[in-house]
Structures are given as C-alpha cells and as structure tokens.
C-alpha positions as CSV (number, residue, x, y, z in Angstrom):
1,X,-12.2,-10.8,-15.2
2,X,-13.3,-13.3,-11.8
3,X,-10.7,-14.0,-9.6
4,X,-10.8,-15.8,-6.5
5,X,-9.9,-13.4,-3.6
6,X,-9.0,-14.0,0.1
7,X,-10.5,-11.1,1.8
8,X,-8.4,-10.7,5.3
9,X,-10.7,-9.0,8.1
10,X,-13.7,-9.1,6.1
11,X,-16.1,-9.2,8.2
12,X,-15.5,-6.0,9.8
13,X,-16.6,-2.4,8.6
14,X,-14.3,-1.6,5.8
15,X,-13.9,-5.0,4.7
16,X,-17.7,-6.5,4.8
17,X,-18.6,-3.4,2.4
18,X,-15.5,-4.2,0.2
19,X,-16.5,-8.0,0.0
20,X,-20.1,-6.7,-1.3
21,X,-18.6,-4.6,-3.9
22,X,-15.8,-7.3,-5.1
23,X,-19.2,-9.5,-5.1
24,X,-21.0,-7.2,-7.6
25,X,-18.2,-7.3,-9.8
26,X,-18.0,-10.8,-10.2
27,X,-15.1,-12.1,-8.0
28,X,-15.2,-15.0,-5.9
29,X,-14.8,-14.3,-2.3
30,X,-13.9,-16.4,0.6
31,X,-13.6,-14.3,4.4
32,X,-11.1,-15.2,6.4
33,X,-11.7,-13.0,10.4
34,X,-10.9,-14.2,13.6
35,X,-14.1,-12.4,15.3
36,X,-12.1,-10.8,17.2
37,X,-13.6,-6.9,16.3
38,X,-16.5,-7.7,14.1
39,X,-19.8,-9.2,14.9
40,X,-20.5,-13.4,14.3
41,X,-24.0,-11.8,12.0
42,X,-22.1,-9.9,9.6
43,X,-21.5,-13.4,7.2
44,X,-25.3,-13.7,7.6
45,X,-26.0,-10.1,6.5
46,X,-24.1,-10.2,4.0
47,X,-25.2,-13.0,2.2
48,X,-28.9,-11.2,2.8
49,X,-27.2,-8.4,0.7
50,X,-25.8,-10.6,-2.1
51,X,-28.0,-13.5,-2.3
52,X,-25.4,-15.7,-2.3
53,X,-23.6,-17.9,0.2
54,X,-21.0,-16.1,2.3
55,X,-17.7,-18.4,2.6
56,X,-16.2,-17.6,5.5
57,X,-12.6,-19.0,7.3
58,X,-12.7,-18.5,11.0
59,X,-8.9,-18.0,12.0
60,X,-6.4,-15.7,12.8
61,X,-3.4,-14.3,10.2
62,X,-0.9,-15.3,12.2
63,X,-1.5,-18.9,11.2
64,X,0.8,-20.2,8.8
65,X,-0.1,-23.7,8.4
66,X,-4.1,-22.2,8.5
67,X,-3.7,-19.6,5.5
68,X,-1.1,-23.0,3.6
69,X,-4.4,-25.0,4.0
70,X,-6.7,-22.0,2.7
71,X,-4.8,-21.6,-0.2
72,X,-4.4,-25.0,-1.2
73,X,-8.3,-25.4,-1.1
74,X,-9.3,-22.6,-3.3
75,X,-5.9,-21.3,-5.2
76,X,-6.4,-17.5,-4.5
77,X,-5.5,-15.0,-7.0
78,X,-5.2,-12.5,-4.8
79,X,-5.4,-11.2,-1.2
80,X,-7.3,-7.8,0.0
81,X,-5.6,-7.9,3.3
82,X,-7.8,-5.4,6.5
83,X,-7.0,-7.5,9.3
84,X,-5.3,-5.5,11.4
85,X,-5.7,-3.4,15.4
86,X,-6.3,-0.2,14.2
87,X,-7.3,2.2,17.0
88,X,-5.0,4.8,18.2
89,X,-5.4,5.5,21.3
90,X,-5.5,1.8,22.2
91,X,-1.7,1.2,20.5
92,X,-0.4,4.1,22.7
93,X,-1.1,1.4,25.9
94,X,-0.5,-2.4,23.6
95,X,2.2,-1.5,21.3
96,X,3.7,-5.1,21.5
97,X,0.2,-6.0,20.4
98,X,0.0,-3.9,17.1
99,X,3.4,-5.0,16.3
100,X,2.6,-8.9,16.6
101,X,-0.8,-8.5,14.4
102,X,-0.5,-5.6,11.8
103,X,3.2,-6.5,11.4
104,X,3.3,-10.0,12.2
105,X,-0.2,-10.6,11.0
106,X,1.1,-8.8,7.5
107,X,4.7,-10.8,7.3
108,X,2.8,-14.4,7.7
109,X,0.3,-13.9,4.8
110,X,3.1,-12.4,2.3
111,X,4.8,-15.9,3.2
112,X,1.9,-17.5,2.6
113,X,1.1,-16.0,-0.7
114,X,5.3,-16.6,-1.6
115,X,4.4,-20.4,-1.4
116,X,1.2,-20.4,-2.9
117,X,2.5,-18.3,-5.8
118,X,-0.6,-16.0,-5.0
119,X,1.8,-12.5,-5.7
120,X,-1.3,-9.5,-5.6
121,X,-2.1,-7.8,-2.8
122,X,-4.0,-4.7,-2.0
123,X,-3.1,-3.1,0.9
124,X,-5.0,-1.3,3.5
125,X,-2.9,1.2,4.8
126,X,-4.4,4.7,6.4
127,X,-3.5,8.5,6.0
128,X,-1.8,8.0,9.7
129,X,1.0,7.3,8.0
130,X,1.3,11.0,7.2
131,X,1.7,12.1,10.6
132,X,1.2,15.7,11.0
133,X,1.5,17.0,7.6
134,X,3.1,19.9,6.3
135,X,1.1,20.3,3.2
136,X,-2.9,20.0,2.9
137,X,-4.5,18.7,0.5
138,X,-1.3,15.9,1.1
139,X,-0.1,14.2,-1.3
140,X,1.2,10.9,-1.7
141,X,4.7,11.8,-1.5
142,X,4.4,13.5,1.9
143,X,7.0,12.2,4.6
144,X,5.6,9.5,6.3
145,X,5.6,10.1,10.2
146,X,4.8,8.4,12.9
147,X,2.5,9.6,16.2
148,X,2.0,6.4,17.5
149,X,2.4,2.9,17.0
150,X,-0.8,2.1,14.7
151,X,0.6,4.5,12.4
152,X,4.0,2.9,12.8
153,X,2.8,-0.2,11.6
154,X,1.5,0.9,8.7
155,X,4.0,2.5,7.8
156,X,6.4,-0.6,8.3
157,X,3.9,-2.2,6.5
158,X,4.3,-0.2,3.1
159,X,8.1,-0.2,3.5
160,X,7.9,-4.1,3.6
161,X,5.7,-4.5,1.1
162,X,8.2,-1.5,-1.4
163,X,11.1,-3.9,-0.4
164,X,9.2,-6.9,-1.8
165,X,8.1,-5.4,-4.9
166,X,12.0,-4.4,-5.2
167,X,13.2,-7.8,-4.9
168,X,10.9,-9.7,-7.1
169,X,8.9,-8.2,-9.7
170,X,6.7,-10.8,-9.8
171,X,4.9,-8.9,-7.3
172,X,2.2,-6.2,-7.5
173,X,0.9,-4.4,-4.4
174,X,-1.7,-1.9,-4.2
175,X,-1.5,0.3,-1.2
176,X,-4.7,2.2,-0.3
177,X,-4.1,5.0,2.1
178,X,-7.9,5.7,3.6
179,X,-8.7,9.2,5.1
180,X,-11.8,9.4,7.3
181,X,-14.0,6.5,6.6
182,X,-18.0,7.0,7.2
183,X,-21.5,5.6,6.4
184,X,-22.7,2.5,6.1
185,X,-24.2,0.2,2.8
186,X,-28.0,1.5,1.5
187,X,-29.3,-1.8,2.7
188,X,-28.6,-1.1,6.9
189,X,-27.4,-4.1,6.8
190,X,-23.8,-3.5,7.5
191,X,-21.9,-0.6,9.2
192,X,-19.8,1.1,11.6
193,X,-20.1,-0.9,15.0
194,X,-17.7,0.0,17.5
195,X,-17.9,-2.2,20.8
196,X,-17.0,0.6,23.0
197,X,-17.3,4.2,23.4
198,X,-16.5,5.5,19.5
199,X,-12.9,6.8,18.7
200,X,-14.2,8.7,15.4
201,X,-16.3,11.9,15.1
202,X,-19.4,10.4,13.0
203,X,-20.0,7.2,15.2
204,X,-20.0,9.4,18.0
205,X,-21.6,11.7,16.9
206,X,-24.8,8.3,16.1
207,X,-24.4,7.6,19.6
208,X,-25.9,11.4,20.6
209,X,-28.4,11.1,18.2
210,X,-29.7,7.9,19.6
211,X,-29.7,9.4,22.9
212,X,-26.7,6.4,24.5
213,X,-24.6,9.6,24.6
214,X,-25.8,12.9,26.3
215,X,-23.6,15.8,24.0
216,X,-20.5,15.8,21.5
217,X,-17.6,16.7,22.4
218,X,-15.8,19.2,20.1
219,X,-12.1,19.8,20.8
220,X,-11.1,23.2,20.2
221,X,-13.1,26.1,17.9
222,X,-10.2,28.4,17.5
223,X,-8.3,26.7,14.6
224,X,-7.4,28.2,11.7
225,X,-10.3,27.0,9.5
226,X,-13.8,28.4,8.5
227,X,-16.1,27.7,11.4
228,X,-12.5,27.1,13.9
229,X,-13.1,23.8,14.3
230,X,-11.2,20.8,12.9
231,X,-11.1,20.0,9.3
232,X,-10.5,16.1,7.8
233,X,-11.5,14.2,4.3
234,X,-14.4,12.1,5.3
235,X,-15.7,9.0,2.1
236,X,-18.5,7.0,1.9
237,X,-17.5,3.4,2.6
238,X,-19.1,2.7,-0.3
239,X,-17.0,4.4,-2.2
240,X,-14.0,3.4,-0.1
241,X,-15.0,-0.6,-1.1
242,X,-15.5,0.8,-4.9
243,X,-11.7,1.8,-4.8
244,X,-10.6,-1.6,-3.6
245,X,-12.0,-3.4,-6.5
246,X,-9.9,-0.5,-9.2
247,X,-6.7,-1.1,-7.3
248,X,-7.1,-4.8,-7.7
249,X,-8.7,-4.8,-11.4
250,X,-5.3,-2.3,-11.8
251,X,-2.8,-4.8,-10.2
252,X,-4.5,-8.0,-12.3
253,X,-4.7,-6.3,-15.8
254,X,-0.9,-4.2,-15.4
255,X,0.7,-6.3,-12.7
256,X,1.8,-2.9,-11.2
257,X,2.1,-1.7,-7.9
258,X,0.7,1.7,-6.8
259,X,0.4,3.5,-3.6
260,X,-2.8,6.4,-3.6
261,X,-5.1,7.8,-1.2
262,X,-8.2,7.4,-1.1
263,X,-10.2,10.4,-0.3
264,X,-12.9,13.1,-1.9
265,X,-9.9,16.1,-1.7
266,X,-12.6,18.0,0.2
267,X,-12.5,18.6,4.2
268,X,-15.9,18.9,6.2
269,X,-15.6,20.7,9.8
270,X,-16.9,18.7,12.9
271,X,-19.4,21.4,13.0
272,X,-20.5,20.6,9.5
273,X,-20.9,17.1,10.4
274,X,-23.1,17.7,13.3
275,X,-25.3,19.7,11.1
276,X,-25.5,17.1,8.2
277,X,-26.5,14.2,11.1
278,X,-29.0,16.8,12.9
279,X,-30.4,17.1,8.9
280,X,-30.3,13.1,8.7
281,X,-31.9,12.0,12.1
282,X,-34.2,15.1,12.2
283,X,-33.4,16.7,15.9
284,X,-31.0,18.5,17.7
285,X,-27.3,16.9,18.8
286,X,-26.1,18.9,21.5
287,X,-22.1,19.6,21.8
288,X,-20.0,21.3,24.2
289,X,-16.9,23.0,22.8
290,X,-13.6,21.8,25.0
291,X,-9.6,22.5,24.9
292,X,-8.3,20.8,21.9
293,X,-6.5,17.4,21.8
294,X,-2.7,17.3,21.9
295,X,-1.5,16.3,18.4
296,X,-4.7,17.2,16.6
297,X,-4.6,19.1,13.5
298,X,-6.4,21.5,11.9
299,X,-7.0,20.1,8.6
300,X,-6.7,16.7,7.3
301,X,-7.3,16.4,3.5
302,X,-6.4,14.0,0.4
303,X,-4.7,15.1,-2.7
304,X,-7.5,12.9,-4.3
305,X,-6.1,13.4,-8.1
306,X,-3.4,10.4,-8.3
307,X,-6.4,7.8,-7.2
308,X,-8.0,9.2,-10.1
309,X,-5.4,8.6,-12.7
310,X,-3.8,5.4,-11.4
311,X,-7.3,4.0,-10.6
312,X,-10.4,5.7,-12.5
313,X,-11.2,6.3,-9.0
314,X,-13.3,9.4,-7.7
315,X,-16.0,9.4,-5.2
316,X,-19.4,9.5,-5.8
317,X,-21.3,10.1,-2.4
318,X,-21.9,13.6,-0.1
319,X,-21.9,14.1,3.8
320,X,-25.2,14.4,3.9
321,X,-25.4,10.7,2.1
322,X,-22.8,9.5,4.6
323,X,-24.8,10.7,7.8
324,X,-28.2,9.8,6.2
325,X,-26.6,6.1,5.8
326,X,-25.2,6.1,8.8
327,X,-28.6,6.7,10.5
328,X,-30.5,4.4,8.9
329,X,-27.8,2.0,10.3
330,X,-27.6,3.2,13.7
331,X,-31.5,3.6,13.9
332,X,-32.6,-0.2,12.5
333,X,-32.4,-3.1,14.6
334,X,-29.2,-4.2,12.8
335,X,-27.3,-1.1,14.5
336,X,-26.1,0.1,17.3
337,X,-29.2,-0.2,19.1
C-alpha cells in the first residue's frame, strides 16, 4: 500500500538509506532536514540511487507554521521522524540544546500531525535508552536509564509518545530502538559522514584505514568477554532502513503501536571489527590498547526476537558486509575522502 510519508532528518545517515528503502517499496517520500548534520549532495545522490526526483523541504522541526504548510501541500500519512542531536559526548557540554531539538523538535511535529490528522509515527529511538543494562542480550522491557542527556531525551521521547497513544487511540507509534548502526548502501553513494573526529568504533576505525588517522584506539582488553575487549550489536544500515518500512507497513495495516529493537542478537568485539575492516580494505589498521572509558560496558547486545514477531524483521547482512560497505564508501570520491 503507497503512502505519502514525511521523512524528518532524511538526509542524514540513517535516514537517507531509510528514504531509499521506503522508495523501493513504493511510498511517496518528501525530506524535510535543516542541513544542519548532513551534507547539501545527499538529495542529489539519492535521486542517482532511485532514479527519481528527490523532494526535499529545507527547514527545521521546530517550525510550526513550516511543518502546517508541509502538510497542507501534500497530506502525509505518516511521519518517520530522525531529526534529532544525537552524539553523546556532545549532550554532556549542550544539554539545553538536546532538550530544545530532540524534545522540542519531537513535541512540535506530534502537534503538527494532531492538526493535520496525520496520527502514524515511527520513531527513532536508540538502545541508550537502556543505560547500563543488567541483562545481555536486553530486552525490550529492560529499565530504561539514563547516562546522559541524549539518552534522556529519548527516553522522554518514548514516554511522550506512550502517553499519547494512552490518551487517544487514534494513534499508532512505532518505536525503533537502534543498537550499533554500520555500513553504508551497495551503491557508495550514501554513508556514514561524520564532520569531525568519529564518536563510533567502525567510522573510526575508516579513518585508520585511509591513513587521516595514525592507530585505533581500543579502551580496555581485560573485560569479561572472548578476546577482553568490548562487545556491542552492530546492523547493516541496510537492514536498519528495511525495519523502518515493517514498523510502518505494521502501524498502517493494524494501527498498533510497538516498541522493538532493532539489532542482529549477536555482539562482535572491537578486535573482531578491526580484523573484518583489515579483511575489507586489504592492509593492516594499527591499534594501541588504552585504560577503558568510564561508563563503558562490556557487552551491548539486542534481544532481536520481538522485532521478529512484531515486524517479520531479521537482519540479513554480516560484519564482514558492513565493513566491506563501509570501505567502498570511505574509499570512492563520495566518502570521506
């Protein structure tokens, strides 16, 4: 079934290979991104990708009368909402920033939507909201804790959007709980493209291999895991995008709400992931093993099983896929280069 989608933050990483896949199954897509973390190309690439025109709404979610005027002109069925701040570190030192776009940002669409009538939503939430977890593989029903203020938003997020649902039915929100995002699309067209010195192991890890970085980093080889180093759930964008286009096929046919992760339910070590991107790019990636990193954990995993019920979901794509992806990103002219 077609539906016409507003696509928050879609020209960024998650959401330009989500607006691919919603493309491929049939959906009429309009972008709306203020810029303000993803490249002025992406539109361009990905209309390279689809063959299609790429409709795009510069502007910022905070903009009422904007998003009034953006519904009016196309009548949206439903909103994929990504916009958001999302890096960790950075909310410790701009908290009233987070705040004003992921919760703000979040509270201004919903009313949109209200007076639009537009009532499905798929979320993008993040397995921050988990905190440190006292159960791996975690499940949905974990506690939700929060480290820092990214992950508080989020989780303020999902309660908002749980109280909505509660006090009108009419709604139907699918919240998507990512793990450890990596890769980029098989055309090298689109990927991960941090502007600054990468928070994540498997951009930083491109950066070595393309020799802007001299070694990896590796915090801490005495955990309590296989090779001692850290553990976490790393999926194919790809497949990530895949799962946003179940969750909102889910909401539109049942007009139910669900909250899952999205993750394979299998952890890599870092020191499996430098080996799968030496495999990829074909030379050595030195690393240096330092103290570990207050609040890191030794594993971070999906329960994977409920995405699978709810949504037909389960991922398709190895590490070795993500890192060979991720080099042919990295490596063309369209990457970091």
């Amino acid at each position: 079934m077609t539906s016409r989608i507003l696509l928050t933050g879609g020209a960024g990483y998650i959401g330009s290979h989500t607006y691919v896949a919603l493309c491929a199954a049939g959906h009429e897509v309009v972008i709306l991104d203020n810029f303000a973390n993803a490249r002025r190309s992406v539109p361009e690439r990905l209309e390279q990708i689809t063959g299609r025109p790429v409709r795009v709404i510069t502007g910022d979610v905070r903009d009422g009368a904007m998003l009034d005027a953006a519904f009016a002109r196309h009548g949206f069925d439903a909103v994929v909402h990504f916009a958001a701040l999302k890096a960790v570190g950075e909310s410790m030192t701009r908290p009233l920033d987070y705040f004003d776009v992921n919760v703000g940002g979040l509270t201004t669409v919903l009313q949109a939507m209200e007076r639009a009538g537009c009532r499905r939503l798929v979320f993008s939430s993040s397995a921050t909201v988990y905190g440190v977890p006292d159960e791996t593989p975690t499940p949905e029903i974990a506690e939700l804790r929060a480290m820092n203020p990214y992950g508080q938003t989020k989780i303020i997020g999902e309660q908002m959007l749980g109280w909505l649902q509660q006090a009108d039915p009419r709604w139907a929100v699918g919240i998507l709980r990512y793990f450890n995002p990596a890769g980029a699309h098989a055309s090298a067209l689109i990927g991960e493209d941090p502007r600054d010195i990468p928070n994540n192991l498997m951009p930083y890890v491109a950066r070595v291999a393309l020799g802007a970085l001299d070694r990896i980093a590796v915090f801490g080889d005495d955990y309590d895991t296989p090779d001692g180093t850290g553990v976490r759930d790393y999926i194919h964008v790809e497949d990530l995008a895949r799962g946003h286009v179940l969750s909102l096929a889910r909401l539109v046919g049942s007009g139910m709400g669900h909250v899952v992760n999205l993750g394979t339910g299998r952890g890599h070590s870092v020191l499996e992931v430098i080996a799968a991107y030496q495999r990829a790019c074909n030379r050595h990636l030195p690393h240096v093993i330092i103290d570990r990193r207050a609040g890191d954990v030794p594993i971070y995993v999906a329960r994977a099983d409920k995405a699978a019920e709810v949504l037909g979901f389960r991922t398709e794509k190895t590490l070795d896929e993500m890192c060979a992806s991720s080099w042919q990103w990295v490596s063309t002219a369209e990457g970091l280069t």
